[in-house]
N, C-alpha and C positions, 0 to 999 in steps of 0.2 A: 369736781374741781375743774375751771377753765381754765383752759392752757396759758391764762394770762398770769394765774395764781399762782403756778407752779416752775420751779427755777429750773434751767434747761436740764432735761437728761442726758446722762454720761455719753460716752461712745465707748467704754468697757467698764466692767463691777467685778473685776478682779476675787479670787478669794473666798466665794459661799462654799459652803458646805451643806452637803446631802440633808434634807429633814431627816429622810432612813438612818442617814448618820448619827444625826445629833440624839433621832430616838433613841437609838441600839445605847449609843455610849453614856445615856443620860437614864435609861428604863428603870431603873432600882432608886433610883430619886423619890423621896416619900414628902409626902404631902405638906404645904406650908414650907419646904426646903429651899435653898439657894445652892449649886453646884460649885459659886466659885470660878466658872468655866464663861469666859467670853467669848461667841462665836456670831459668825455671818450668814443667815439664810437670805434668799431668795426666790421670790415666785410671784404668783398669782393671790389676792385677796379675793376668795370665796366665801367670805363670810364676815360681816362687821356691825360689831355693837358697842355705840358711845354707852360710858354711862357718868356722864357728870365731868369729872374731873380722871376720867380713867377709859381708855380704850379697848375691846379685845377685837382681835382679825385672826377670822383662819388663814393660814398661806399657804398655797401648795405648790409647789414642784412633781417634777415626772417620778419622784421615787416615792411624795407620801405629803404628808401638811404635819403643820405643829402653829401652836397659837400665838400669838402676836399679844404682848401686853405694856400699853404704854400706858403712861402717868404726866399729868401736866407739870409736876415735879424733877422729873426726870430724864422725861422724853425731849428732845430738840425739837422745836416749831412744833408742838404736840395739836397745836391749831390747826397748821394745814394737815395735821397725822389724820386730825376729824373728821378732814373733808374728803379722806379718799374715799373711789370709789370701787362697788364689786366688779371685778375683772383687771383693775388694776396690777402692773408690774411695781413691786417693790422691790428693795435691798434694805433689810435690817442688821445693827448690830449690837449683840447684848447679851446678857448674864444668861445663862441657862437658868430655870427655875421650874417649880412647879407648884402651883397654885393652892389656895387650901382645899380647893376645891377639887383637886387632884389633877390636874391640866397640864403638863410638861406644855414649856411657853417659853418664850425668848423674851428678857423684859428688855423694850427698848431703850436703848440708850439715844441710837444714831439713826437715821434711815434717810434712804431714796428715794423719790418716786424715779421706775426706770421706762414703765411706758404707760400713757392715758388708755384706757379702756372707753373710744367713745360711741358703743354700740350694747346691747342689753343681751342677754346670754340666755334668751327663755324667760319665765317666771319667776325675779327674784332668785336665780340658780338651782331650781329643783328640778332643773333637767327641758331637754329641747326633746319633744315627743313627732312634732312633727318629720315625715318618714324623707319627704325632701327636702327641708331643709339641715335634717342630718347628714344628709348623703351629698347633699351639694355645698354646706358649709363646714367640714369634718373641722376645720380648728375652732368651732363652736362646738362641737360634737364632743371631741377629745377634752374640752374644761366643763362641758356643763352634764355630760353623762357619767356614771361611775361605771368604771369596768370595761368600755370602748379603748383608754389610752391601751390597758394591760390585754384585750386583744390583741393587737399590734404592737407590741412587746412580743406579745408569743409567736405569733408568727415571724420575725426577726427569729428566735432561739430557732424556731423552726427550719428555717432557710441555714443558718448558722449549724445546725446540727447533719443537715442534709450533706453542706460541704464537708464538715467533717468528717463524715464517715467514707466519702467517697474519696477524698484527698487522702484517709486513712488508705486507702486500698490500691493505691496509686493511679487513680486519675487523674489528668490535667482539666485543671478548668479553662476553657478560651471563648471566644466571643467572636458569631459568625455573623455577617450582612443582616439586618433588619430588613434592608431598601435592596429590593433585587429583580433580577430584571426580568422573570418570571413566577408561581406559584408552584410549588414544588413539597412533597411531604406528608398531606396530607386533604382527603376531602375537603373541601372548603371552596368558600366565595371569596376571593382577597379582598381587598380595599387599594385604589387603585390611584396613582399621582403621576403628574409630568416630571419628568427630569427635563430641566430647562435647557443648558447644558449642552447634553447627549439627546437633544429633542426625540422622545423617546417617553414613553411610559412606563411606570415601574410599578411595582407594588411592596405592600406590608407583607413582610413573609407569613405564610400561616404556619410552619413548622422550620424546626433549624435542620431537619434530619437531614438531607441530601450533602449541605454542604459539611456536617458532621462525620458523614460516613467518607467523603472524598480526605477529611483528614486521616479515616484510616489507612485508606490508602494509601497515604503519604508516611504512614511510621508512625501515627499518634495510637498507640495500640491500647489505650485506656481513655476515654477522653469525653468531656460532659461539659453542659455549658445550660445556667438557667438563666434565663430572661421572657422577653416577651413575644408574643404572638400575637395576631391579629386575623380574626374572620369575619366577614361582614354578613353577619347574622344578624338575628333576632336575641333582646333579652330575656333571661328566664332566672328563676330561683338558682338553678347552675352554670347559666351561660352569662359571659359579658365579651363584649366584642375585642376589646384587649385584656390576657389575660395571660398567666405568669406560668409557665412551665419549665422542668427539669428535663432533659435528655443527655442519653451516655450509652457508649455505646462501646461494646469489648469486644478485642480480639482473639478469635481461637476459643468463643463460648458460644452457647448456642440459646434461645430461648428458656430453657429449665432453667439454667443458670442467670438467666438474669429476672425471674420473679423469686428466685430464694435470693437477687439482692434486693429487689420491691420492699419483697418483706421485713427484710433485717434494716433496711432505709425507714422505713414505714412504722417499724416498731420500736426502735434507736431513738426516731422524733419524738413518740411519745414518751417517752421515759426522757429525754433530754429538755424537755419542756414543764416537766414537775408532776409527770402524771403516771400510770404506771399500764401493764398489757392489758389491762381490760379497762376500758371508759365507758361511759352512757351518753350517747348520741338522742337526742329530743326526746328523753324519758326510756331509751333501749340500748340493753348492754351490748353492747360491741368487745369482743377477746381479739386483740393484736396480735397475740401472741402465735409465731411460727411455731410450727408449719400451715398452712392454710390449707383446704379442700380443696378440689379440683371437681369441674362440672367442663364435660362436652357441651357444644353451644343447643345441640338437640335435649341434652339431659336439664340443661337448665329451664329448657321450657316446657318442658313435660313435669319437672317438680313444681314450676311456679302455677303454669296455667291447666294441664294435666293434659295437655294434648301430645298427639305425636306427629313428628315436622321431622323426618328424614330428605337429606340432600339427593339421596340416589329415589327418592319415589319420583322424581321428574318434577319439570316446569307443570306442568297441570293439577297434580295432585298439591303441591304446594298452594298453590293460585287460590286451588276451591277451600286452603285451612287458612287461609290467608284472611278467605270470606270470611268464613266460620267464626273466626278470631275477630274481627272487626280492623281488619289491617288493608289499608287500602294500597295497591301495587302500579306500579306505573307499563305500560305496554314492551314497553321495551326490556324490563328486566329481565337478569337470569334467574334460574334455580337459588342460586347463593346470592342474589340480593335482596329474594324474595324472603328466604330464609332469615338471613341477619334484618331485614326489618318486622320482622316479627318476633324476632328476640327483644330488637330494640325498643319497640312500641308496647310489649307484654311482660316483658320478663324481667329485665334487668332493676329497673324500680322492684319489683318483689322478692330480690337479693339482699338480705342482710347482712350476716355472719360474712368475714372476708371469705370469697372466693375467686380461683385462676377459673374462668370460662376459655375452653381453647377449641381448638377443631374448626376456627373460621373458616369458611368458605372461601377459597383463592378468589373468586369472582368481588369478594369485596378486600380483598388485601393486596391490593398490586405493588406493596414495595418488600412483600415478604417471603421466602424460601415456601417451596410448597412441603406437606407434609412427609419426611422420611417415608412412612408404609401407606399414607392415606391419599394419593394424589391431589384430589379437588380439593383438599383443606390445606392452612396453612398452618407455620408451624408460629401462631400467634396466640396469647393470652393474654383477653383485659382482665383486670381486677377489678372487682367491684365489693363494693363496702358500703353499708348503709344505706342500700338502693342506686347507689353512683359508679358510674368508674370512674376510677381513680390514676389504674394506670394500663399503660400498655406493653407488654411486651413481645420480642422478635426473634426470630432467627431470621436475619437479615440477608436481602436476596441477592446473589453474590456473579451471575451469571447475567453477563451482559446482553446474551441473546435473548432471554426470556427476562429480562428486566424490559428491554425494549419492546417486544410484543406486547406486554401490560402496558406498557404507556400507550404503544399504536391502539388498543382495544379503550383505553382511560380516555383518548382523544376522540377516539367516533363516539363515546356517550358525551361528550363535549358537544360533539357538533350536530347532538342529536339533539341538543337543549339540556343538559344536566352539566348546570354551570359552576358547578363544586367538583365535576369530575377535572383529573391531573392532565398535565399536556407534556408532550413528549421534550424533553430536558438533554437537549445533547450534549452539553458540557458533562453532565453526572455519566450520562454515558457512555463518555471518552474516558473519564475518568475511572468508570469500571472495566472497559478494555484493557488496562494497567494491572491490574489484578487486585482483586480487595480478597482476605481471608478472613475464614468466616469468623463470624459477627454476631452478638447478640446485641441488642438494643432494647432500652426502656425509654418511658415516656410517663413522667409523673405530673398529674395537675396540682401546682403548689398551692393554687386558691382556695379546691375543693381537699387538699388535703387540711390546710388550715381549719378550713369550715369545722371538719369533723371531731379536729382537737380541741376546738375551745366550743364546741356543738352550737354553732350560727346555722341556721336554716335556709339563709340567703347567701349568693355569694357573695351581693354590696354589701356586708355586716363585716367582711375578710379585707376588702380592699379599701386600701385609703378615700380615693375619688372614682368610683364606680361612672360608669358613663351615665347621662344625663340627654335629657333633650335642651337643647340651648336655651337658655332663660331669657326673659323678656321682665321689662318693670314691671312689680307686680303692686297694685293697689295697695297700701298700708304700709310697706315696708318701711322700716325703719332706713334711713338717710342716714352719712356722716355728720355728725355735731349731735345728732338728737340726743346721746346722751344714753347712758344705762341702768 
């Protein structure tokens, strides 16, 4: 239909009702029936076939579709009804009924066109296959694929269930600087912009923790905050350069305590999402169900790879398993960086079943308490689930004299060329002068937890607009007016 055809659209449509609605209230309607019931749906034309003197359209909405049946008899301007087309925004309104054919269908009385569709959804709507133009046009994505909208429904319950359980337990949720005027929190490369302003450089934060742990400080003795991060990385099946995490961090707990809340976070989603403690992740059963194993970060790599990688055999003996292993080491590392990269390169992918890996190496943990009885470890645990981690957790380092040597030692591998290492933060450590008590803290990735609930392989399948490399005209593309 050319927009000359059709009489202007509304600027509201007041009044539809859910298709799931009219399903539920209409399902026991038996065939060849009329309900008696006059109601108004609204949505998208997915499906249309003239036939004569009689029309059917499927229409869908975000909760479900119901079929569309006009009559040249019956229907208003049943003429222009003919001409719509797929993808089309409509508003119907009419009898509930159901067809002999057994069809629950609205028969029209009255309708809108509410918006033109002037662009083609794929193949006649059997779906958009191609991988970027899923990812780079998701509101094609979300009408012409089945089961993409109800990914992104679940992650919503998702995110919604996480705050639940934590605002159950009296957390505050708050919301700390995105745009800050150094990188602080965690490994990483930021991404880096001018404040015009304050001429000045600032960056994407890659973590909230610092300024997280400074509200402890100040009295916020429960307190969590999800949003975004940013590292300026490379793409992978698990990584995207922004990307959506939980942190919360408690007062007067200590790391054990906060992966038995991992898990009760971690297993509350699933069940608050429609599914229950044991799922199948890419054809393999996964058990949620608390308590979870526990693996020293040495035990884990002798069950996955079968080797043995102790911290006290020294920088050398490490070095030569490093070889052995196929893990290549940079000149400058210690004992425990040597270590945790050949965790990270060998092992952690060969984790299934949830497990706490702890016993990190202080040399890779510089915002974490060292370990009660083990010195050179810290007292940290990632969680890892289906090959991933998922989450991290702390006893948080609470001594501002040895918070600040990490960061002095974080800065000469800065200036040695390791431009993911942290740089000395003096605000955070004025801040810890104050006195912070102790602390546990977690760190949940919300993408990859998604991923594993609704079992996406990728983590673009999780997020709305996954990052992209900028697009250019491409040859053939369909233009506005071409029609669908």
């Amino acid at each position: 239909m050319s927009p000359a055809e059709h009489r202007d659209v509304p600027y509201r449509f007041p009044g539809a009702t859910a298709t799931a609605a009219v399903s539920a209230a209409h399902g026991d309607l038996a065939s060849g029936e009329s309900s008696h019931v006059t109601v108004t749906v609204a949505g998208r034309i997915m499906l249309f076939r003239p036939q004569g003197g009689a029309a059917f359209a499927d229409l869908r909405d975000w909760t479900g579709s119901i079929q569309l049946y006009a009559s040249a008899g019956e229907t208003e301007r049943f003429d222009e009804f003919v001409r719509l087309g797929l993808g089309d925004w409509v508003g119907a309104t009419g009898e509930v009924i159901r067809t002999r054919r057994g069809e629950l269908s609205v028969k029209v009385a009255d309708w809108q066109l509410l918006a033109e569709n002037r662009r083609g959804f794929g193949d006649k709507w059997k779906g958009v296959h191609d991988v970027e133009t899923r990812f780079r046009q998701r509101e094609v994505d979300l009408w012409a694929n089945e089961g993409v909208r109800e990914t992104f429904l679940l992650r919503s319950r998702v995110v919604r269930a996480l705050r639940q359980n934590l605002d159950g337990r009296g957390f505050v949720e708050v919301e700390t600087p995105v745009l800050q005027a150094q990188a602080g929190g965690a490994f990483a490369r930021p991404f880096i912009t001018h404040f015009n302003s304050l001429h000045a450089d600032f960056v994407l934060r890659v973590a909230s923790e610092l300024y997280l742990k400074r509200l402890v400080i100040g009295g916020f003795e429960r307190v969590y905050e999800i949003g975004k991060d940013f590292r300026n990385e490379g793409l992978s099946p698990t990584h995207n350069p922004e990307f959506t995490v939980l942190e919360a961090y408690q007062a007067y707990a200590d790391f054990s305590d906060m992966t038995s809340l991992v898990e009760d976070l971690v297993y509350q989603a699933a069940i608050a999402t429609g599914g229950e403690g044991i799922i199948t992740y890419q054809g393999r059963r996964v058990d949620l169900t608390p308590p979870w194993r526990t693996l020293t970060v040495e035990e884990a790599i002798r069950e996955v790879t079968g080797a043995e990688c102790h911290l006290d055999d020294g920088l050398a003996a490490l070095r030569a398993r490093a070889g052995e292993l196929g893990v290549p080491v940079e000149e400058r590392w210690g004992p425990g960086k040597v270590l945790t990269e050949i965790y990270e390169r060998t092992t952690e992918h060969g984790l299934w079943d949830p497990v706490h890996v702890v016993d990190h190496p202080v040399e890779a943990s510089p915002l974490t308490r060292r370990h009660r009885t083990k010195p050179d470890t810290a007292e940290r645990a990632t969680s890892v689930l289906a090959g991933r981690e998922i989450s991290e957790t702390y006893s948080e380092l609470v001594d501002p004299v040895d918070q600040r040597a990490r960061f002095v030692a974080q800065a000469a591998e800065r200036a040695a060329g390791d431009d993911e290492a942290m740089t000395v933060d003096e605000d955070f450590l004025r801040a810890l002068e104050h006195g912070m008590p102790p602390t546990g803290g977690i760190g949940i990735g919300i993408d990859r937890l998604v991923m594993l609930l609704t079992d996406k392989a990728t983590i673009r399948e999780v997020m709305l607009f996954p990052a992209l490399r900028p697009e250019a005209d491409r040859p053939g593309e369909a233009k506005p007016g071409d029609g669908g």
